[in-house]
C-alpha positions as CSV (number, residue, x, y, z in Angstrom):
1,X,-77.0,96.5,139.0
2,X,-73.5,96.5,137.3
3,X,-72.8,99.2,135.2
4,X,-71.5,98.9,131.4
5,X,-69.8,101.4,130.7
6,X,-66.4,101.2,132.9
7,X,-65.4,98.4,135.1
8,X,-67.4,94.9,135.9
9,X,-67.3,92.8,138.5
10,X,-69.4,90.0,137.8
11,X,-70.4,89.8,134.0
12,X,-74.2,88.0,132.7
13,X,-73.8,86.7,129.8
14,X,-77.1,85.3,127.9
15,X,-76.0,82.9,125.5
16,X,-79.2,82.5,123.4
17,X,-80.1,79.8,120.8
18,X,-82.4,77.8,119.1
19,X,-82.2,74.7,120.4
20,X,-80.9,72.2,122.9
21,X,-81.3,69.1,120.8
22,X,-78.1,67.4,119.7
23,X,-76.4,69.0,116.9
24,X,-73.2,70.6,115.8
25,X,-74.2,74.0,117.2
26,X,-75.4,72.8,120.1
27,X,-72.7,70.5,120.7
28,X,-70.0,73.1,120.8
29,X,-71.8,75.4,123.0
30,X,-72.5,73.0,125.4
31,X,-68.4,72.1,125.6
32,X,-67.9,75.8,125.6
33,X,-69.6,76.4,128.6
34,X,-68.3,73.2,130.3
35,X,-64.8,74.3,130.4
36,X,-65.2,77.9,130.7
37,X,-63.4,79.4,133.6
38,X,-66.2,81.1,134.7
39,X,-63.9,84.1,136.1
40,X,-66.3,86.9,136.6
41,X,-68.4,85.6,134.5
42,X,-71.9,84.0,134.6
43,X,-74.3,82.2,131.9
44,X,-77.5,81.9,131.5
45,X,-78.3,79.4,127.9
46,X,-82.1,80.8,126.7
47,X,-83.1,77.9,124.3
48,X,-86.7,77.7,122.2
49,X,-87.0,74.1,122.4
50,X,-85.0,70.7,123.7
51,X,-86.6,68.0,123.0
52,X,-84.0,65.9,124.8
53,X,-82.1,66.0,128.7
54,X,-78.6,65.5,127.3
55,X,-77.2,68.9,126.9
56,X,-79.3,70.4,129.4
57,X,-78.3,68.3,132.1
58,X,-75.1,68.6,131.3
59,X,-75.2,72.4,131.5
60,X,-76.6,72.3,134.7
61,X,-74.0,70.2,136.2
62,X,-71.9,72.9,135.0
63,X,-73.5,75.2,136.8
64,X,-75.1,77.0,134.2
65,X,-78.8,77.7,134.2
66,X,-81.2,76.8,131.0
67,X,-84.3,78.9,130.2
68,X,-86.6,76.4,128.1
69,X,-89.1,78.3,126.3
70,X,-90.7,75.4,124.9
71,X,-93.1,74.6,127.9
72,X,-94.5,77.8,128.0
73,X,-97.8,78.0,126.2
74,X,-99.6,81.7,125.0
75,X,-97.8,84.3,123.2
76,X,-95.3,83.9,120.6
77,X,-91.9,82.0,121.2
78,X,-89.9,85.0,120.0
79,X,-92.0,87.3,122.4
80,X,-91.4,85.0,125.2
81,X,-87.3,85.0,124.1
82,X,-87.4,88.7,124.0
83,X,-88.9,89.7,127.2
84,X,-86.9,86.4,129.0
85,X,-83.4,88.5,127.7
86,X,-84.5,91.7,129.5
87,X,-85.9,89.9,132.7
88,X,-82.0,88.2,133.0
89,X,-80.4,91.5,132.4
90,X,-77.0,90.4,131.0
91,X,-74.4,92.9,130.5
92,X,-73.8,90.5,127.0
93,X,-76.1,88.9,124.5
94,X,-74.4,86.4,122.3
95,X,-76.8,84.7,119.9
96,X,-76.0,81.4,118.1
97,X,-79.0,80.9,116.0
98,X,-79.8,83.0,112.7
99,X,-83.7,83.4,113.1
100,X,-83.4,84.2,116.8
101,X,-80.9,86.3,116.0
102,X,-82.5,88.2,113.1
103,X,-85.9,88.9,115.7
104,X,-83.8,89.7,119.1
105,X,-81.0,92.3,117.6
106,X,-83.4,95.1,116.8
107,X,-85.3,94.2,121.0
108,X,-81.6,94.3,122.3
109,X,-80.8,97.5,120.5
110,X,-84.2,99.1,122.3
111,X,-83.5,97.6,125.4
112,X,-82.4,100.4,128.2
113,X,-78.8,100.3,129.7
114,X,-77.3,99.4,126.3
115,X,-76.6,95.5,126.0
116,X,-74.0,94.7,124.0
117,X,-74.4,92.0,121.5
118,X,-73.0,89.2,119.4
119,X,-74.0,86.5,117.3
120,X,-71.8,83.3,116.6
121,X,-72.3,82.4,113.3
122,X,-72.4,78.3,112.6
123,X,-73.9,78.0,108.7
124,X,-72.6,79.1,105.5
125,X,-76.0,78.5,104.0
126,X,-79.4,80.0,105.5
127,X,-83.0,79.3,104.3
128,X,-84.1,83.1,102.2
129,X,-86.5,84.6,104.9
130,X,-84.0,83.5,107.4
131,X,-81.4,85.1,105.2
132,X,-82.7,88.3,104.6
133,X,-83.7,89.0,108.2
134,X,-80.2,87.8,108.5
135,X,-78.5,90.3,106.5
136,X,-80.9,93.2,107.6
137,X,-80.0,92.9,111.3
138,X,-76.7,91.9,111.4
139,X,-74.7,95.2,111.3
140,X,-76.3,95.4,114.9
141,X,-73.7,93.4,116.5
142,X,-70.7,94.8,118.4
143,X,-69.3,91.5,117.3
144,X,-70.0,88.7,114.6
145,X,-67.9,85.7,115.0
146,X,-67.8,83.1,112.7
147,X,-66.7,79.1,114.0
148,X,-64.0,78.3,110.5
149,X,-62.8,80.6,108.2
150,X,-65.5,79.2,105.8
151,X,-68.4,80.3,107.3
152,X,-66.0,84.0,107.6
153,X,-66.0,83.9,103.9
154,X,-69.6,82.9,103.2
155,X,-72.6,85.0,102.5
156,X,-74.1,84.8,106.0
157,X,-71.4,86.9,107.9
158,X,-71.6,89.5,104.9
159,X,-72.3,92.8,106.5
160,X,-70.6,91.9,109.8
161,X,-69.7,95.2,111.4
162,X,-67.1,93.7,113.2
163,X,-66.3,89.7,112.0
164,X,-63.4,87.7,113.9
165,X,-63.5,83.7,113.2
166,X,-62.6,81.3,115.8
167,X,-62.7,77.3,115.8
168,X,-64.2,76.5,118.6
169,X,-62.8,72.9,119.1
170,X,-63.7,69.8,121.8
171,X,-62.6,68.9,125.1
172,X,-59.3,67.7,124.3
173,X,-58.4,66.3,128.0
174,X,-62.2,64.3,127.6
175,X,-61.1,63.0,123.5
176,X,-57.4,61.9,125.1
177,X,-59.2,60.0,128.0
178,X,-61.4,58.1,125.5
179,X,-58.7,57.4,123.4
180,X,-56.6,55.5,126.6
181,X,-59.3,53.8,127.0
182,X,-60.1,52.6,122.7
183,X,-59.6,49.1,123.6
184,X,-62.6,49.1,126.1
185,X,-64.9,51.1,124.2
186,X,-64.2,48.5,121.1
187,X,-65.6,45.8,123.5
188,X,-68.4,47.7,124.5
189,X,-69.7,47.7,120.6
190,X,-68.2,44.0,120.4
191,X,-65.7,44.8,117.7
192,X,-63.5,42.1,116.9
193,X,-59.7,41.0,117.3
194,X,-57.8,42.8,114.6
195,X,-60.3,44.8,113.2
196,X,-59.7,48.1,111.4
197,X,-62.5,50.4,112.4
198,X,-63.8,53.2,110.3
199,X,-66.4,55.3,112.0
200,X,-68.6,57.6,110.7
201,X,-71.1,59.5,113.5
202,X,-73.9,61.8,111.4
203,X,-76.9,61.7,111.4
204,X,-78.6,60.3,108.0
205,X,-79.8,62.7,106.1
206,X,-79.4,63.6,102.3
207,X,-76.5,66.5,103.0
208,X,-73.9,63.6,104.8
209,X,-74.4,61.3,101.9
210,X,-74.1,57.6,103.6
211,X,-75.3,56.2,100.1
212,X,-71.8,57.2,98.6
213,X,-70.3,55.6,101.7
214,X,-71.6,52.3,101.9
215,X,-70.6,51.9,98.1
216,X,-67.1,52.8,98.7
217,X,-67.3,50.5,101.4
218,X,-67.9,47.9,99.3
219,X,-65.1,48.5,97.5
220,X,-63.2,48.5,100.7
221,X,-64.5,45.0,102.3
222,X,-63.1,43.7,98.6
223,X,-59.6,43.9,99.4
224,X,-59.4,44.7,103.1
225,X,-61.5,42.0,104.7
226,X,-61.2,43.3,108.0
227,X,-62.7,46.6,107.6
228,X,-65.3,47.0,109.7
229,X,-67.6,50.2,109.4
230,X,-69.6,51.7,112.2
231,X,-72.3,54.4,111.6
232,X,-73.5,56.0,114.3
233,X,-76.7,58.4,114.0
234,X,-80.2,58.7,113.4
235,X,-82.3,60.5,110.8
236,X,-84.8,60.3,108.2
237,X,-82.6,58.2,105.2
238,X,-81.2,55.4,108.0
239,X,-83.8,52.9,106.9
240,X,-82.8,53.3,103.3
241,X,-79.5,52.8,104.0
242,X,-79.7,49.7,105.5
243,X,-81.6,48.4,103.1
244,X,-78.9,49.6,100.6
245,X,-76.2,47.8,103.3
246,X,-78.2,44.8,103.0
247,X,-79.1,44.4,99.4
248,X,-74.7,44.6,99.1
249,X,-74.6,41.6,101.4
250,X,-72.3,44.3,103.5
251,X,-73.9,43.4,106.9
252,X,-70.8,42.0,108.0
253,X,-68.5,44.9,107.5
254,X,-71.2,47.6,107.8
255,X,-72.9,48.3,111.2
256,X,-75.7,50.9,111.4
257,X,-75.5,51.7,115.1
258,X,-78.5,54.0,115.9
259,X,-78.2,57.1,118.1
260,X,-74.6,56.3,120.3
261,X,-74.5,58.6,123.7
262,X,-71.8,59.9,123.9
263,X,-70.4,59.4,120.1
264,X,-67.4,61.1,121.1
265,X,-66.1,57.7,122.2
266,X,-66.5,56.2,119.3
267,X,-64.4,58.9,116.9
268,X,-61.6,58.1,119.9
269,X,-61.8,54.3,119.6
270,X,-61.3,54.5,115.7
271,X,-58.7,53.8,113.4
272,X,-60.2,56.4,110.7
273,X,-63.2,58.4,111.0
274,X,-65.0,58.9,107.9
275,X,-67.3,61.5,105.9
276,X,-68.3,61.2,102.2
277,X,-70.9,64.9,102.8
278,X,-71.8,66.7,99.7
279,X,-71.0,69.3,102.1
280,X,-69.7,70.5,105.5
281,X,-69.6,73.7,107.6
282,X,-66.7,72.3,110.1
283,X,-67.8,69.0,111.3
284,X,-67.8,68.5,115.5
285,X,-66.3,65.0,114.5
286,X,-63.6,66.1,112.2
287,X,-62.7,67.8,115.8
288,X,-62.9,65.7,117.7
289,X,-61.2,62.7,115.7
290,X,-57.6,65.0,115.6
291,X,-58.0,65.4,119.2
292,X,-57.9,61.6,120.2
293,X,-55.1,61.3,117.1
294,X,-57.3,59.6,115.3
295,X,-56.9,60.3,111.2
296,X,-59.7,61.5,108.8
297,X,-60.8,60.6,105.4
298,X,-63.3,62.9,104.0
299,X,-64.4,64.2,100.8
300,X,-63.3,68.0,100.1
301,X,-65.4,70.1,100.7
302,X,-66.7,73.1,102.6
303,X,-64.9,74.2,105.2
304,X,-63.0,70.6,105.7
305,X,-60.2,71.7,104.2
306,X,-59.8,74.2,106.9
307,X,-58.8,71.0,109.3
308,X,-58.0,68.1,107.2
309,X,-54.4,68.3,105.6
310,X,-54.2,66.2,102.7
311,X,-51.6,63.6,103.3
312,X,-50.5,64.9,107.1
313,X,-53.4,64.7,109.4
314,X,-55.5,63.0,106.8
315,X,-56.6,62.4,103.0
316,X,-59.1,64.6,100.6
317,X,-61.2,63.1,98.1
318,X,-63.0,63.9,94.8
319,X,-66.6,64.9,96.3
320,X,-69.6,62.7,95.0
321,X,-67.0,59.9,93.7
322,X,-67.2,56.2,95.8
323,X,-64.1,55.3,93.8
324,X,-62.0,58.1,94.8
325,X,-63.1,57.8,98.9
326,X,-62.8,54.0,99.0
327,X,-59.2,54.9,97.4
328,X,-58.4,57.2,100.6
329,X,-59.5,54.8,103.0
330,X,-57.6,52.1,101.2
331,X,-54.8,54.4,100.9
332,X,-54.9,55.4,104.9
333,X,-55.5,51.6,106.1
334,X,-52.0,50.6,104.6
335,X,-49.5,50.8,107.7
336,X,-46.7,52.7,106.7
337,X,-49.2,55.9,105.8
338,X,-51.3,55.5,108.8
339,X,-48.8,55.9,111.3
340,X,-47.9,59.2,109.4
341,X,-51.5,60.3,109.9
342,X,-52.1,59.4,113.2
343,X,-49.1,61.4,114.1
344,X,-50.0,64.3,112.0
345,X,-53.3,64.2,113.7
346,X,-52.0,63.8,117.4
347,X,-49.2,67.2,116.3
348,X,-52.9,69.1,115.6
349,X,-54.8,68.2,118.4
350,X,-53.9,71.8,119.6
351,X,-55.7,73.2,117.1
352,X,-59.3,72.0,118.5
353,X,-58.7,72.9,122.1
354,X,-61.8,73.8,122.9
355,X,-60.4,74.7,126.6
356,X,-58.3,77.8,124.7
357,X,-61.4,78.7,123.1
358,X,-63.5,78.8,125.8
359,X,-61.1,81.7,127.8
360,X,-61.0,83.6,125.0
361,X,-64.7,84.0,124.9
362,X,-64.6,85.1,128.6
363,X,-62.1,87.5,127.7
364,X,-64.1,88.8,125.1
365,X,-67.4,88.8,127.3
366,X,-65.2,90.8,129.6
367,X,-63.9,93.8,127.3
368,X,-67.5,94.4,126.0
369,X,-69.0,94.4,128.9
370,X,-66.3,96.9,130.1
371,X,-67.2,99.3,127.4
372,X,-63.8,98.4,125.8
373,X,-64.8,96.7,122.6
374,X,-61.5,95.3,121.5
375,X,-61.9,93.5,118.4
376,X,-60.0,90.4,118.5
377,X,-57.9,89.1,115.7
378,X,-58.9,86.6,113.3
379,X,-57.7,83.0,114.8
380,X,-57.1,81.1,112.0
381,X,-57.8,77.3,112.2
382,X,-54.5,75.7,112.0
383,X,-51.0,75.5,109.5
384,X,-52.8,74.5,106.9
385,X,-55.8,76.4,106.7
386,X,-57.3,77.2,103.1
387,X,-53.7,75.6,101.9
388,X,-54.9,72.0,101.8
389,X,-53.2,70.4,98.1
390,X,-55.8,69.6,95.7
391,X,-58.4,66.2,96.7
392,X,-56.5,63.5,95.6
393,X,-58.2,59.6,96.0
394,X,-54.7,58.4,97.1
């Protein structure tokens, strides 16, 4: 076996997390993983569940193996993740999940052949158990680091021994293909001749608020006929909102798409991508919308304004109002301001290079592993971060 303390050749990393379903979280560390170098390095991803193939598969083609707990019947999940972590034997633990993280920092600590150990922290908001375990265990970790300077800031990093933040980004070379190829992927979801398309991919559920979006779509439709809006996602409120679509007589201008593989083309084929949340941690679309140079409108909040600079890359709106967003979609479909978005947007692509990202985890992996714990600096998220002028609706 390698030894810690000194010099590594070949470093194990377990990245560990909850699951392997589709979501922001997962999302990211999936693209992570895809584009790491993989220069003395190696990864195992533990997971407690995946319901679905997608991310796995793609891991594997990576080359990176997947522990799925879920089949495994018997003894507790969180026994099973804590004796699969010491089987593997990685020089670094890096944990993604708070629960997991909560049980397996105290096994890692009282593991022999000291482990060192991380946790990348994704929510600004944790259920109370959850919490509490949270903020019990986490002064355990050689390194917290937080995905936007939001979630730095927010109650679930406090008492972080050591707390770096780091946007993680998307595959920027992947968003730029799909963007080349916009006009086909338009086909593909048979949008027509001289539409303006506004996407919006999440899933439907009460914290992404589509209500507030399909009413300031119907503002929209009023005096921009050829709007046409394409939700993409699933969840438990999609039914209601196409009701809510059809009682507006907006079935026209408002498409409710369903689960879309690969949604990432559809943020690239946009004119505008779209969110009206009541609130956001940094969304994966947001991301990967400035990396085909494609321009947001989204209300403020959260950690948005970490990405979204008003009037350069994008507008703000007044959270909670459908006046105010249909105002910044209207205000972002005239020509003259879109072309400044879009090229605002293109000029910060290079803020969600998830490529950059994915070395500087290596890196990281590397020094602590080594027995050299150098604490990065904090990477802030862009020019604008936390400077964002006030949400205007224009």
């Amino acid at each position: 076996m390698c030894g810690i303390a000194g010099a590594v050749s070949g470093v194990r990393v377990c990245e560990v997390i909850k699951t392997l379903d589709v979501g922001g979280a997962e999302v990211l560390l999936a693209e992570r993983l895809g584009l790491a170098p993989q220069d003395g390095v190696s990864y195992t991803v533990v997971c407690l569940r995946a319901r679905t193939r997608v991310l796995t598969d793609r891991l594997r083609k990576a080359g990176v193996p997947v522990v799925n707990l879920s089949p495994a019947l018997g003894s507790s999940p969180y026994l099973r993740l804590a004796s699969t972590v010491r089987r593997l034997r990685p020089h670094v633990v890096n944990v993604h999940s708070p629960l997991p993280a909560g049980v397996l920092r105290p096994c890692v600590r009282l593991m022999p052949h000291r482990r060192r150990l991380m946790s990348t922290m994704h929510s600004v908001h944790l259920r109370r158990p959850t919490a509490l375990l949270n903020r019990l265990t986490i002064g355990l970790d050689d390194v917290t680091v937080a995905v936007s300077p939001l979630v730095a800031r927010a109650a679930t990093t406090r008492g972080a021994r050591h707390l770096v933040s780091r946007v993680h980004g998307v595959d920027l070379a992947e968003q730029r293909h799909w963007a080349e190829r916009a006009a086909a992927t338009r086909a593909d979801f048979g949008v027509p001749d001289g539409a303006f398309v506004v996407v919006c991919v999440a899933n439907f559920t009460w914290i992404k608020n589509h209500t507030l979006l399909v009413r300031a779509a119907d503002r929209v439709v009023r005096r921009r006929p050829d709007a046409l809006f394409l939700l993409a996602g699933e969840g438990e409120l999609r039914a209601g909102v196409a009701r809510e679509v059809a009682r507006r007589g907006l079935g026209e201008w408002v498409r409710i798409l369903g689960q879309v593989p690969n949604a990432r083309r559809l943020a690239a084929c946009a004119d505008l991508v779209v969110l009206s949340s009541h609130h956001e941690a940094l969304p994966v679309v947001i991301m990967e919308a400035l990396a085909a140079g494609v321009p947001v409108v989204c209300t403020a909040v959260g950690g948005v304004p970490d990405l979204v600079r008003h009037g350069h890359n994008g507008i703000l709106t007044e959270p909670e109002s459908a006046e105010a967003l249909a105002a910044g979609i209207l205000a972002a479909m005239s020509p003259e301001t879109h072309r400044r978005l879009r090229a605002g947007a293109r000029e910060d692509a290079v803020v969600v290079d998830m490529a950059s990202t994915a070395v500087w985890f290596e890196d990281l992996y590397k020094e602590l592993a080594a027995g050299r714990p150098r604490v990065p600096r904090p990477v802030e998220s862009g020019k604008g971060t936390g400077k964002c002028p006030p949400p205007s609706p224009a």
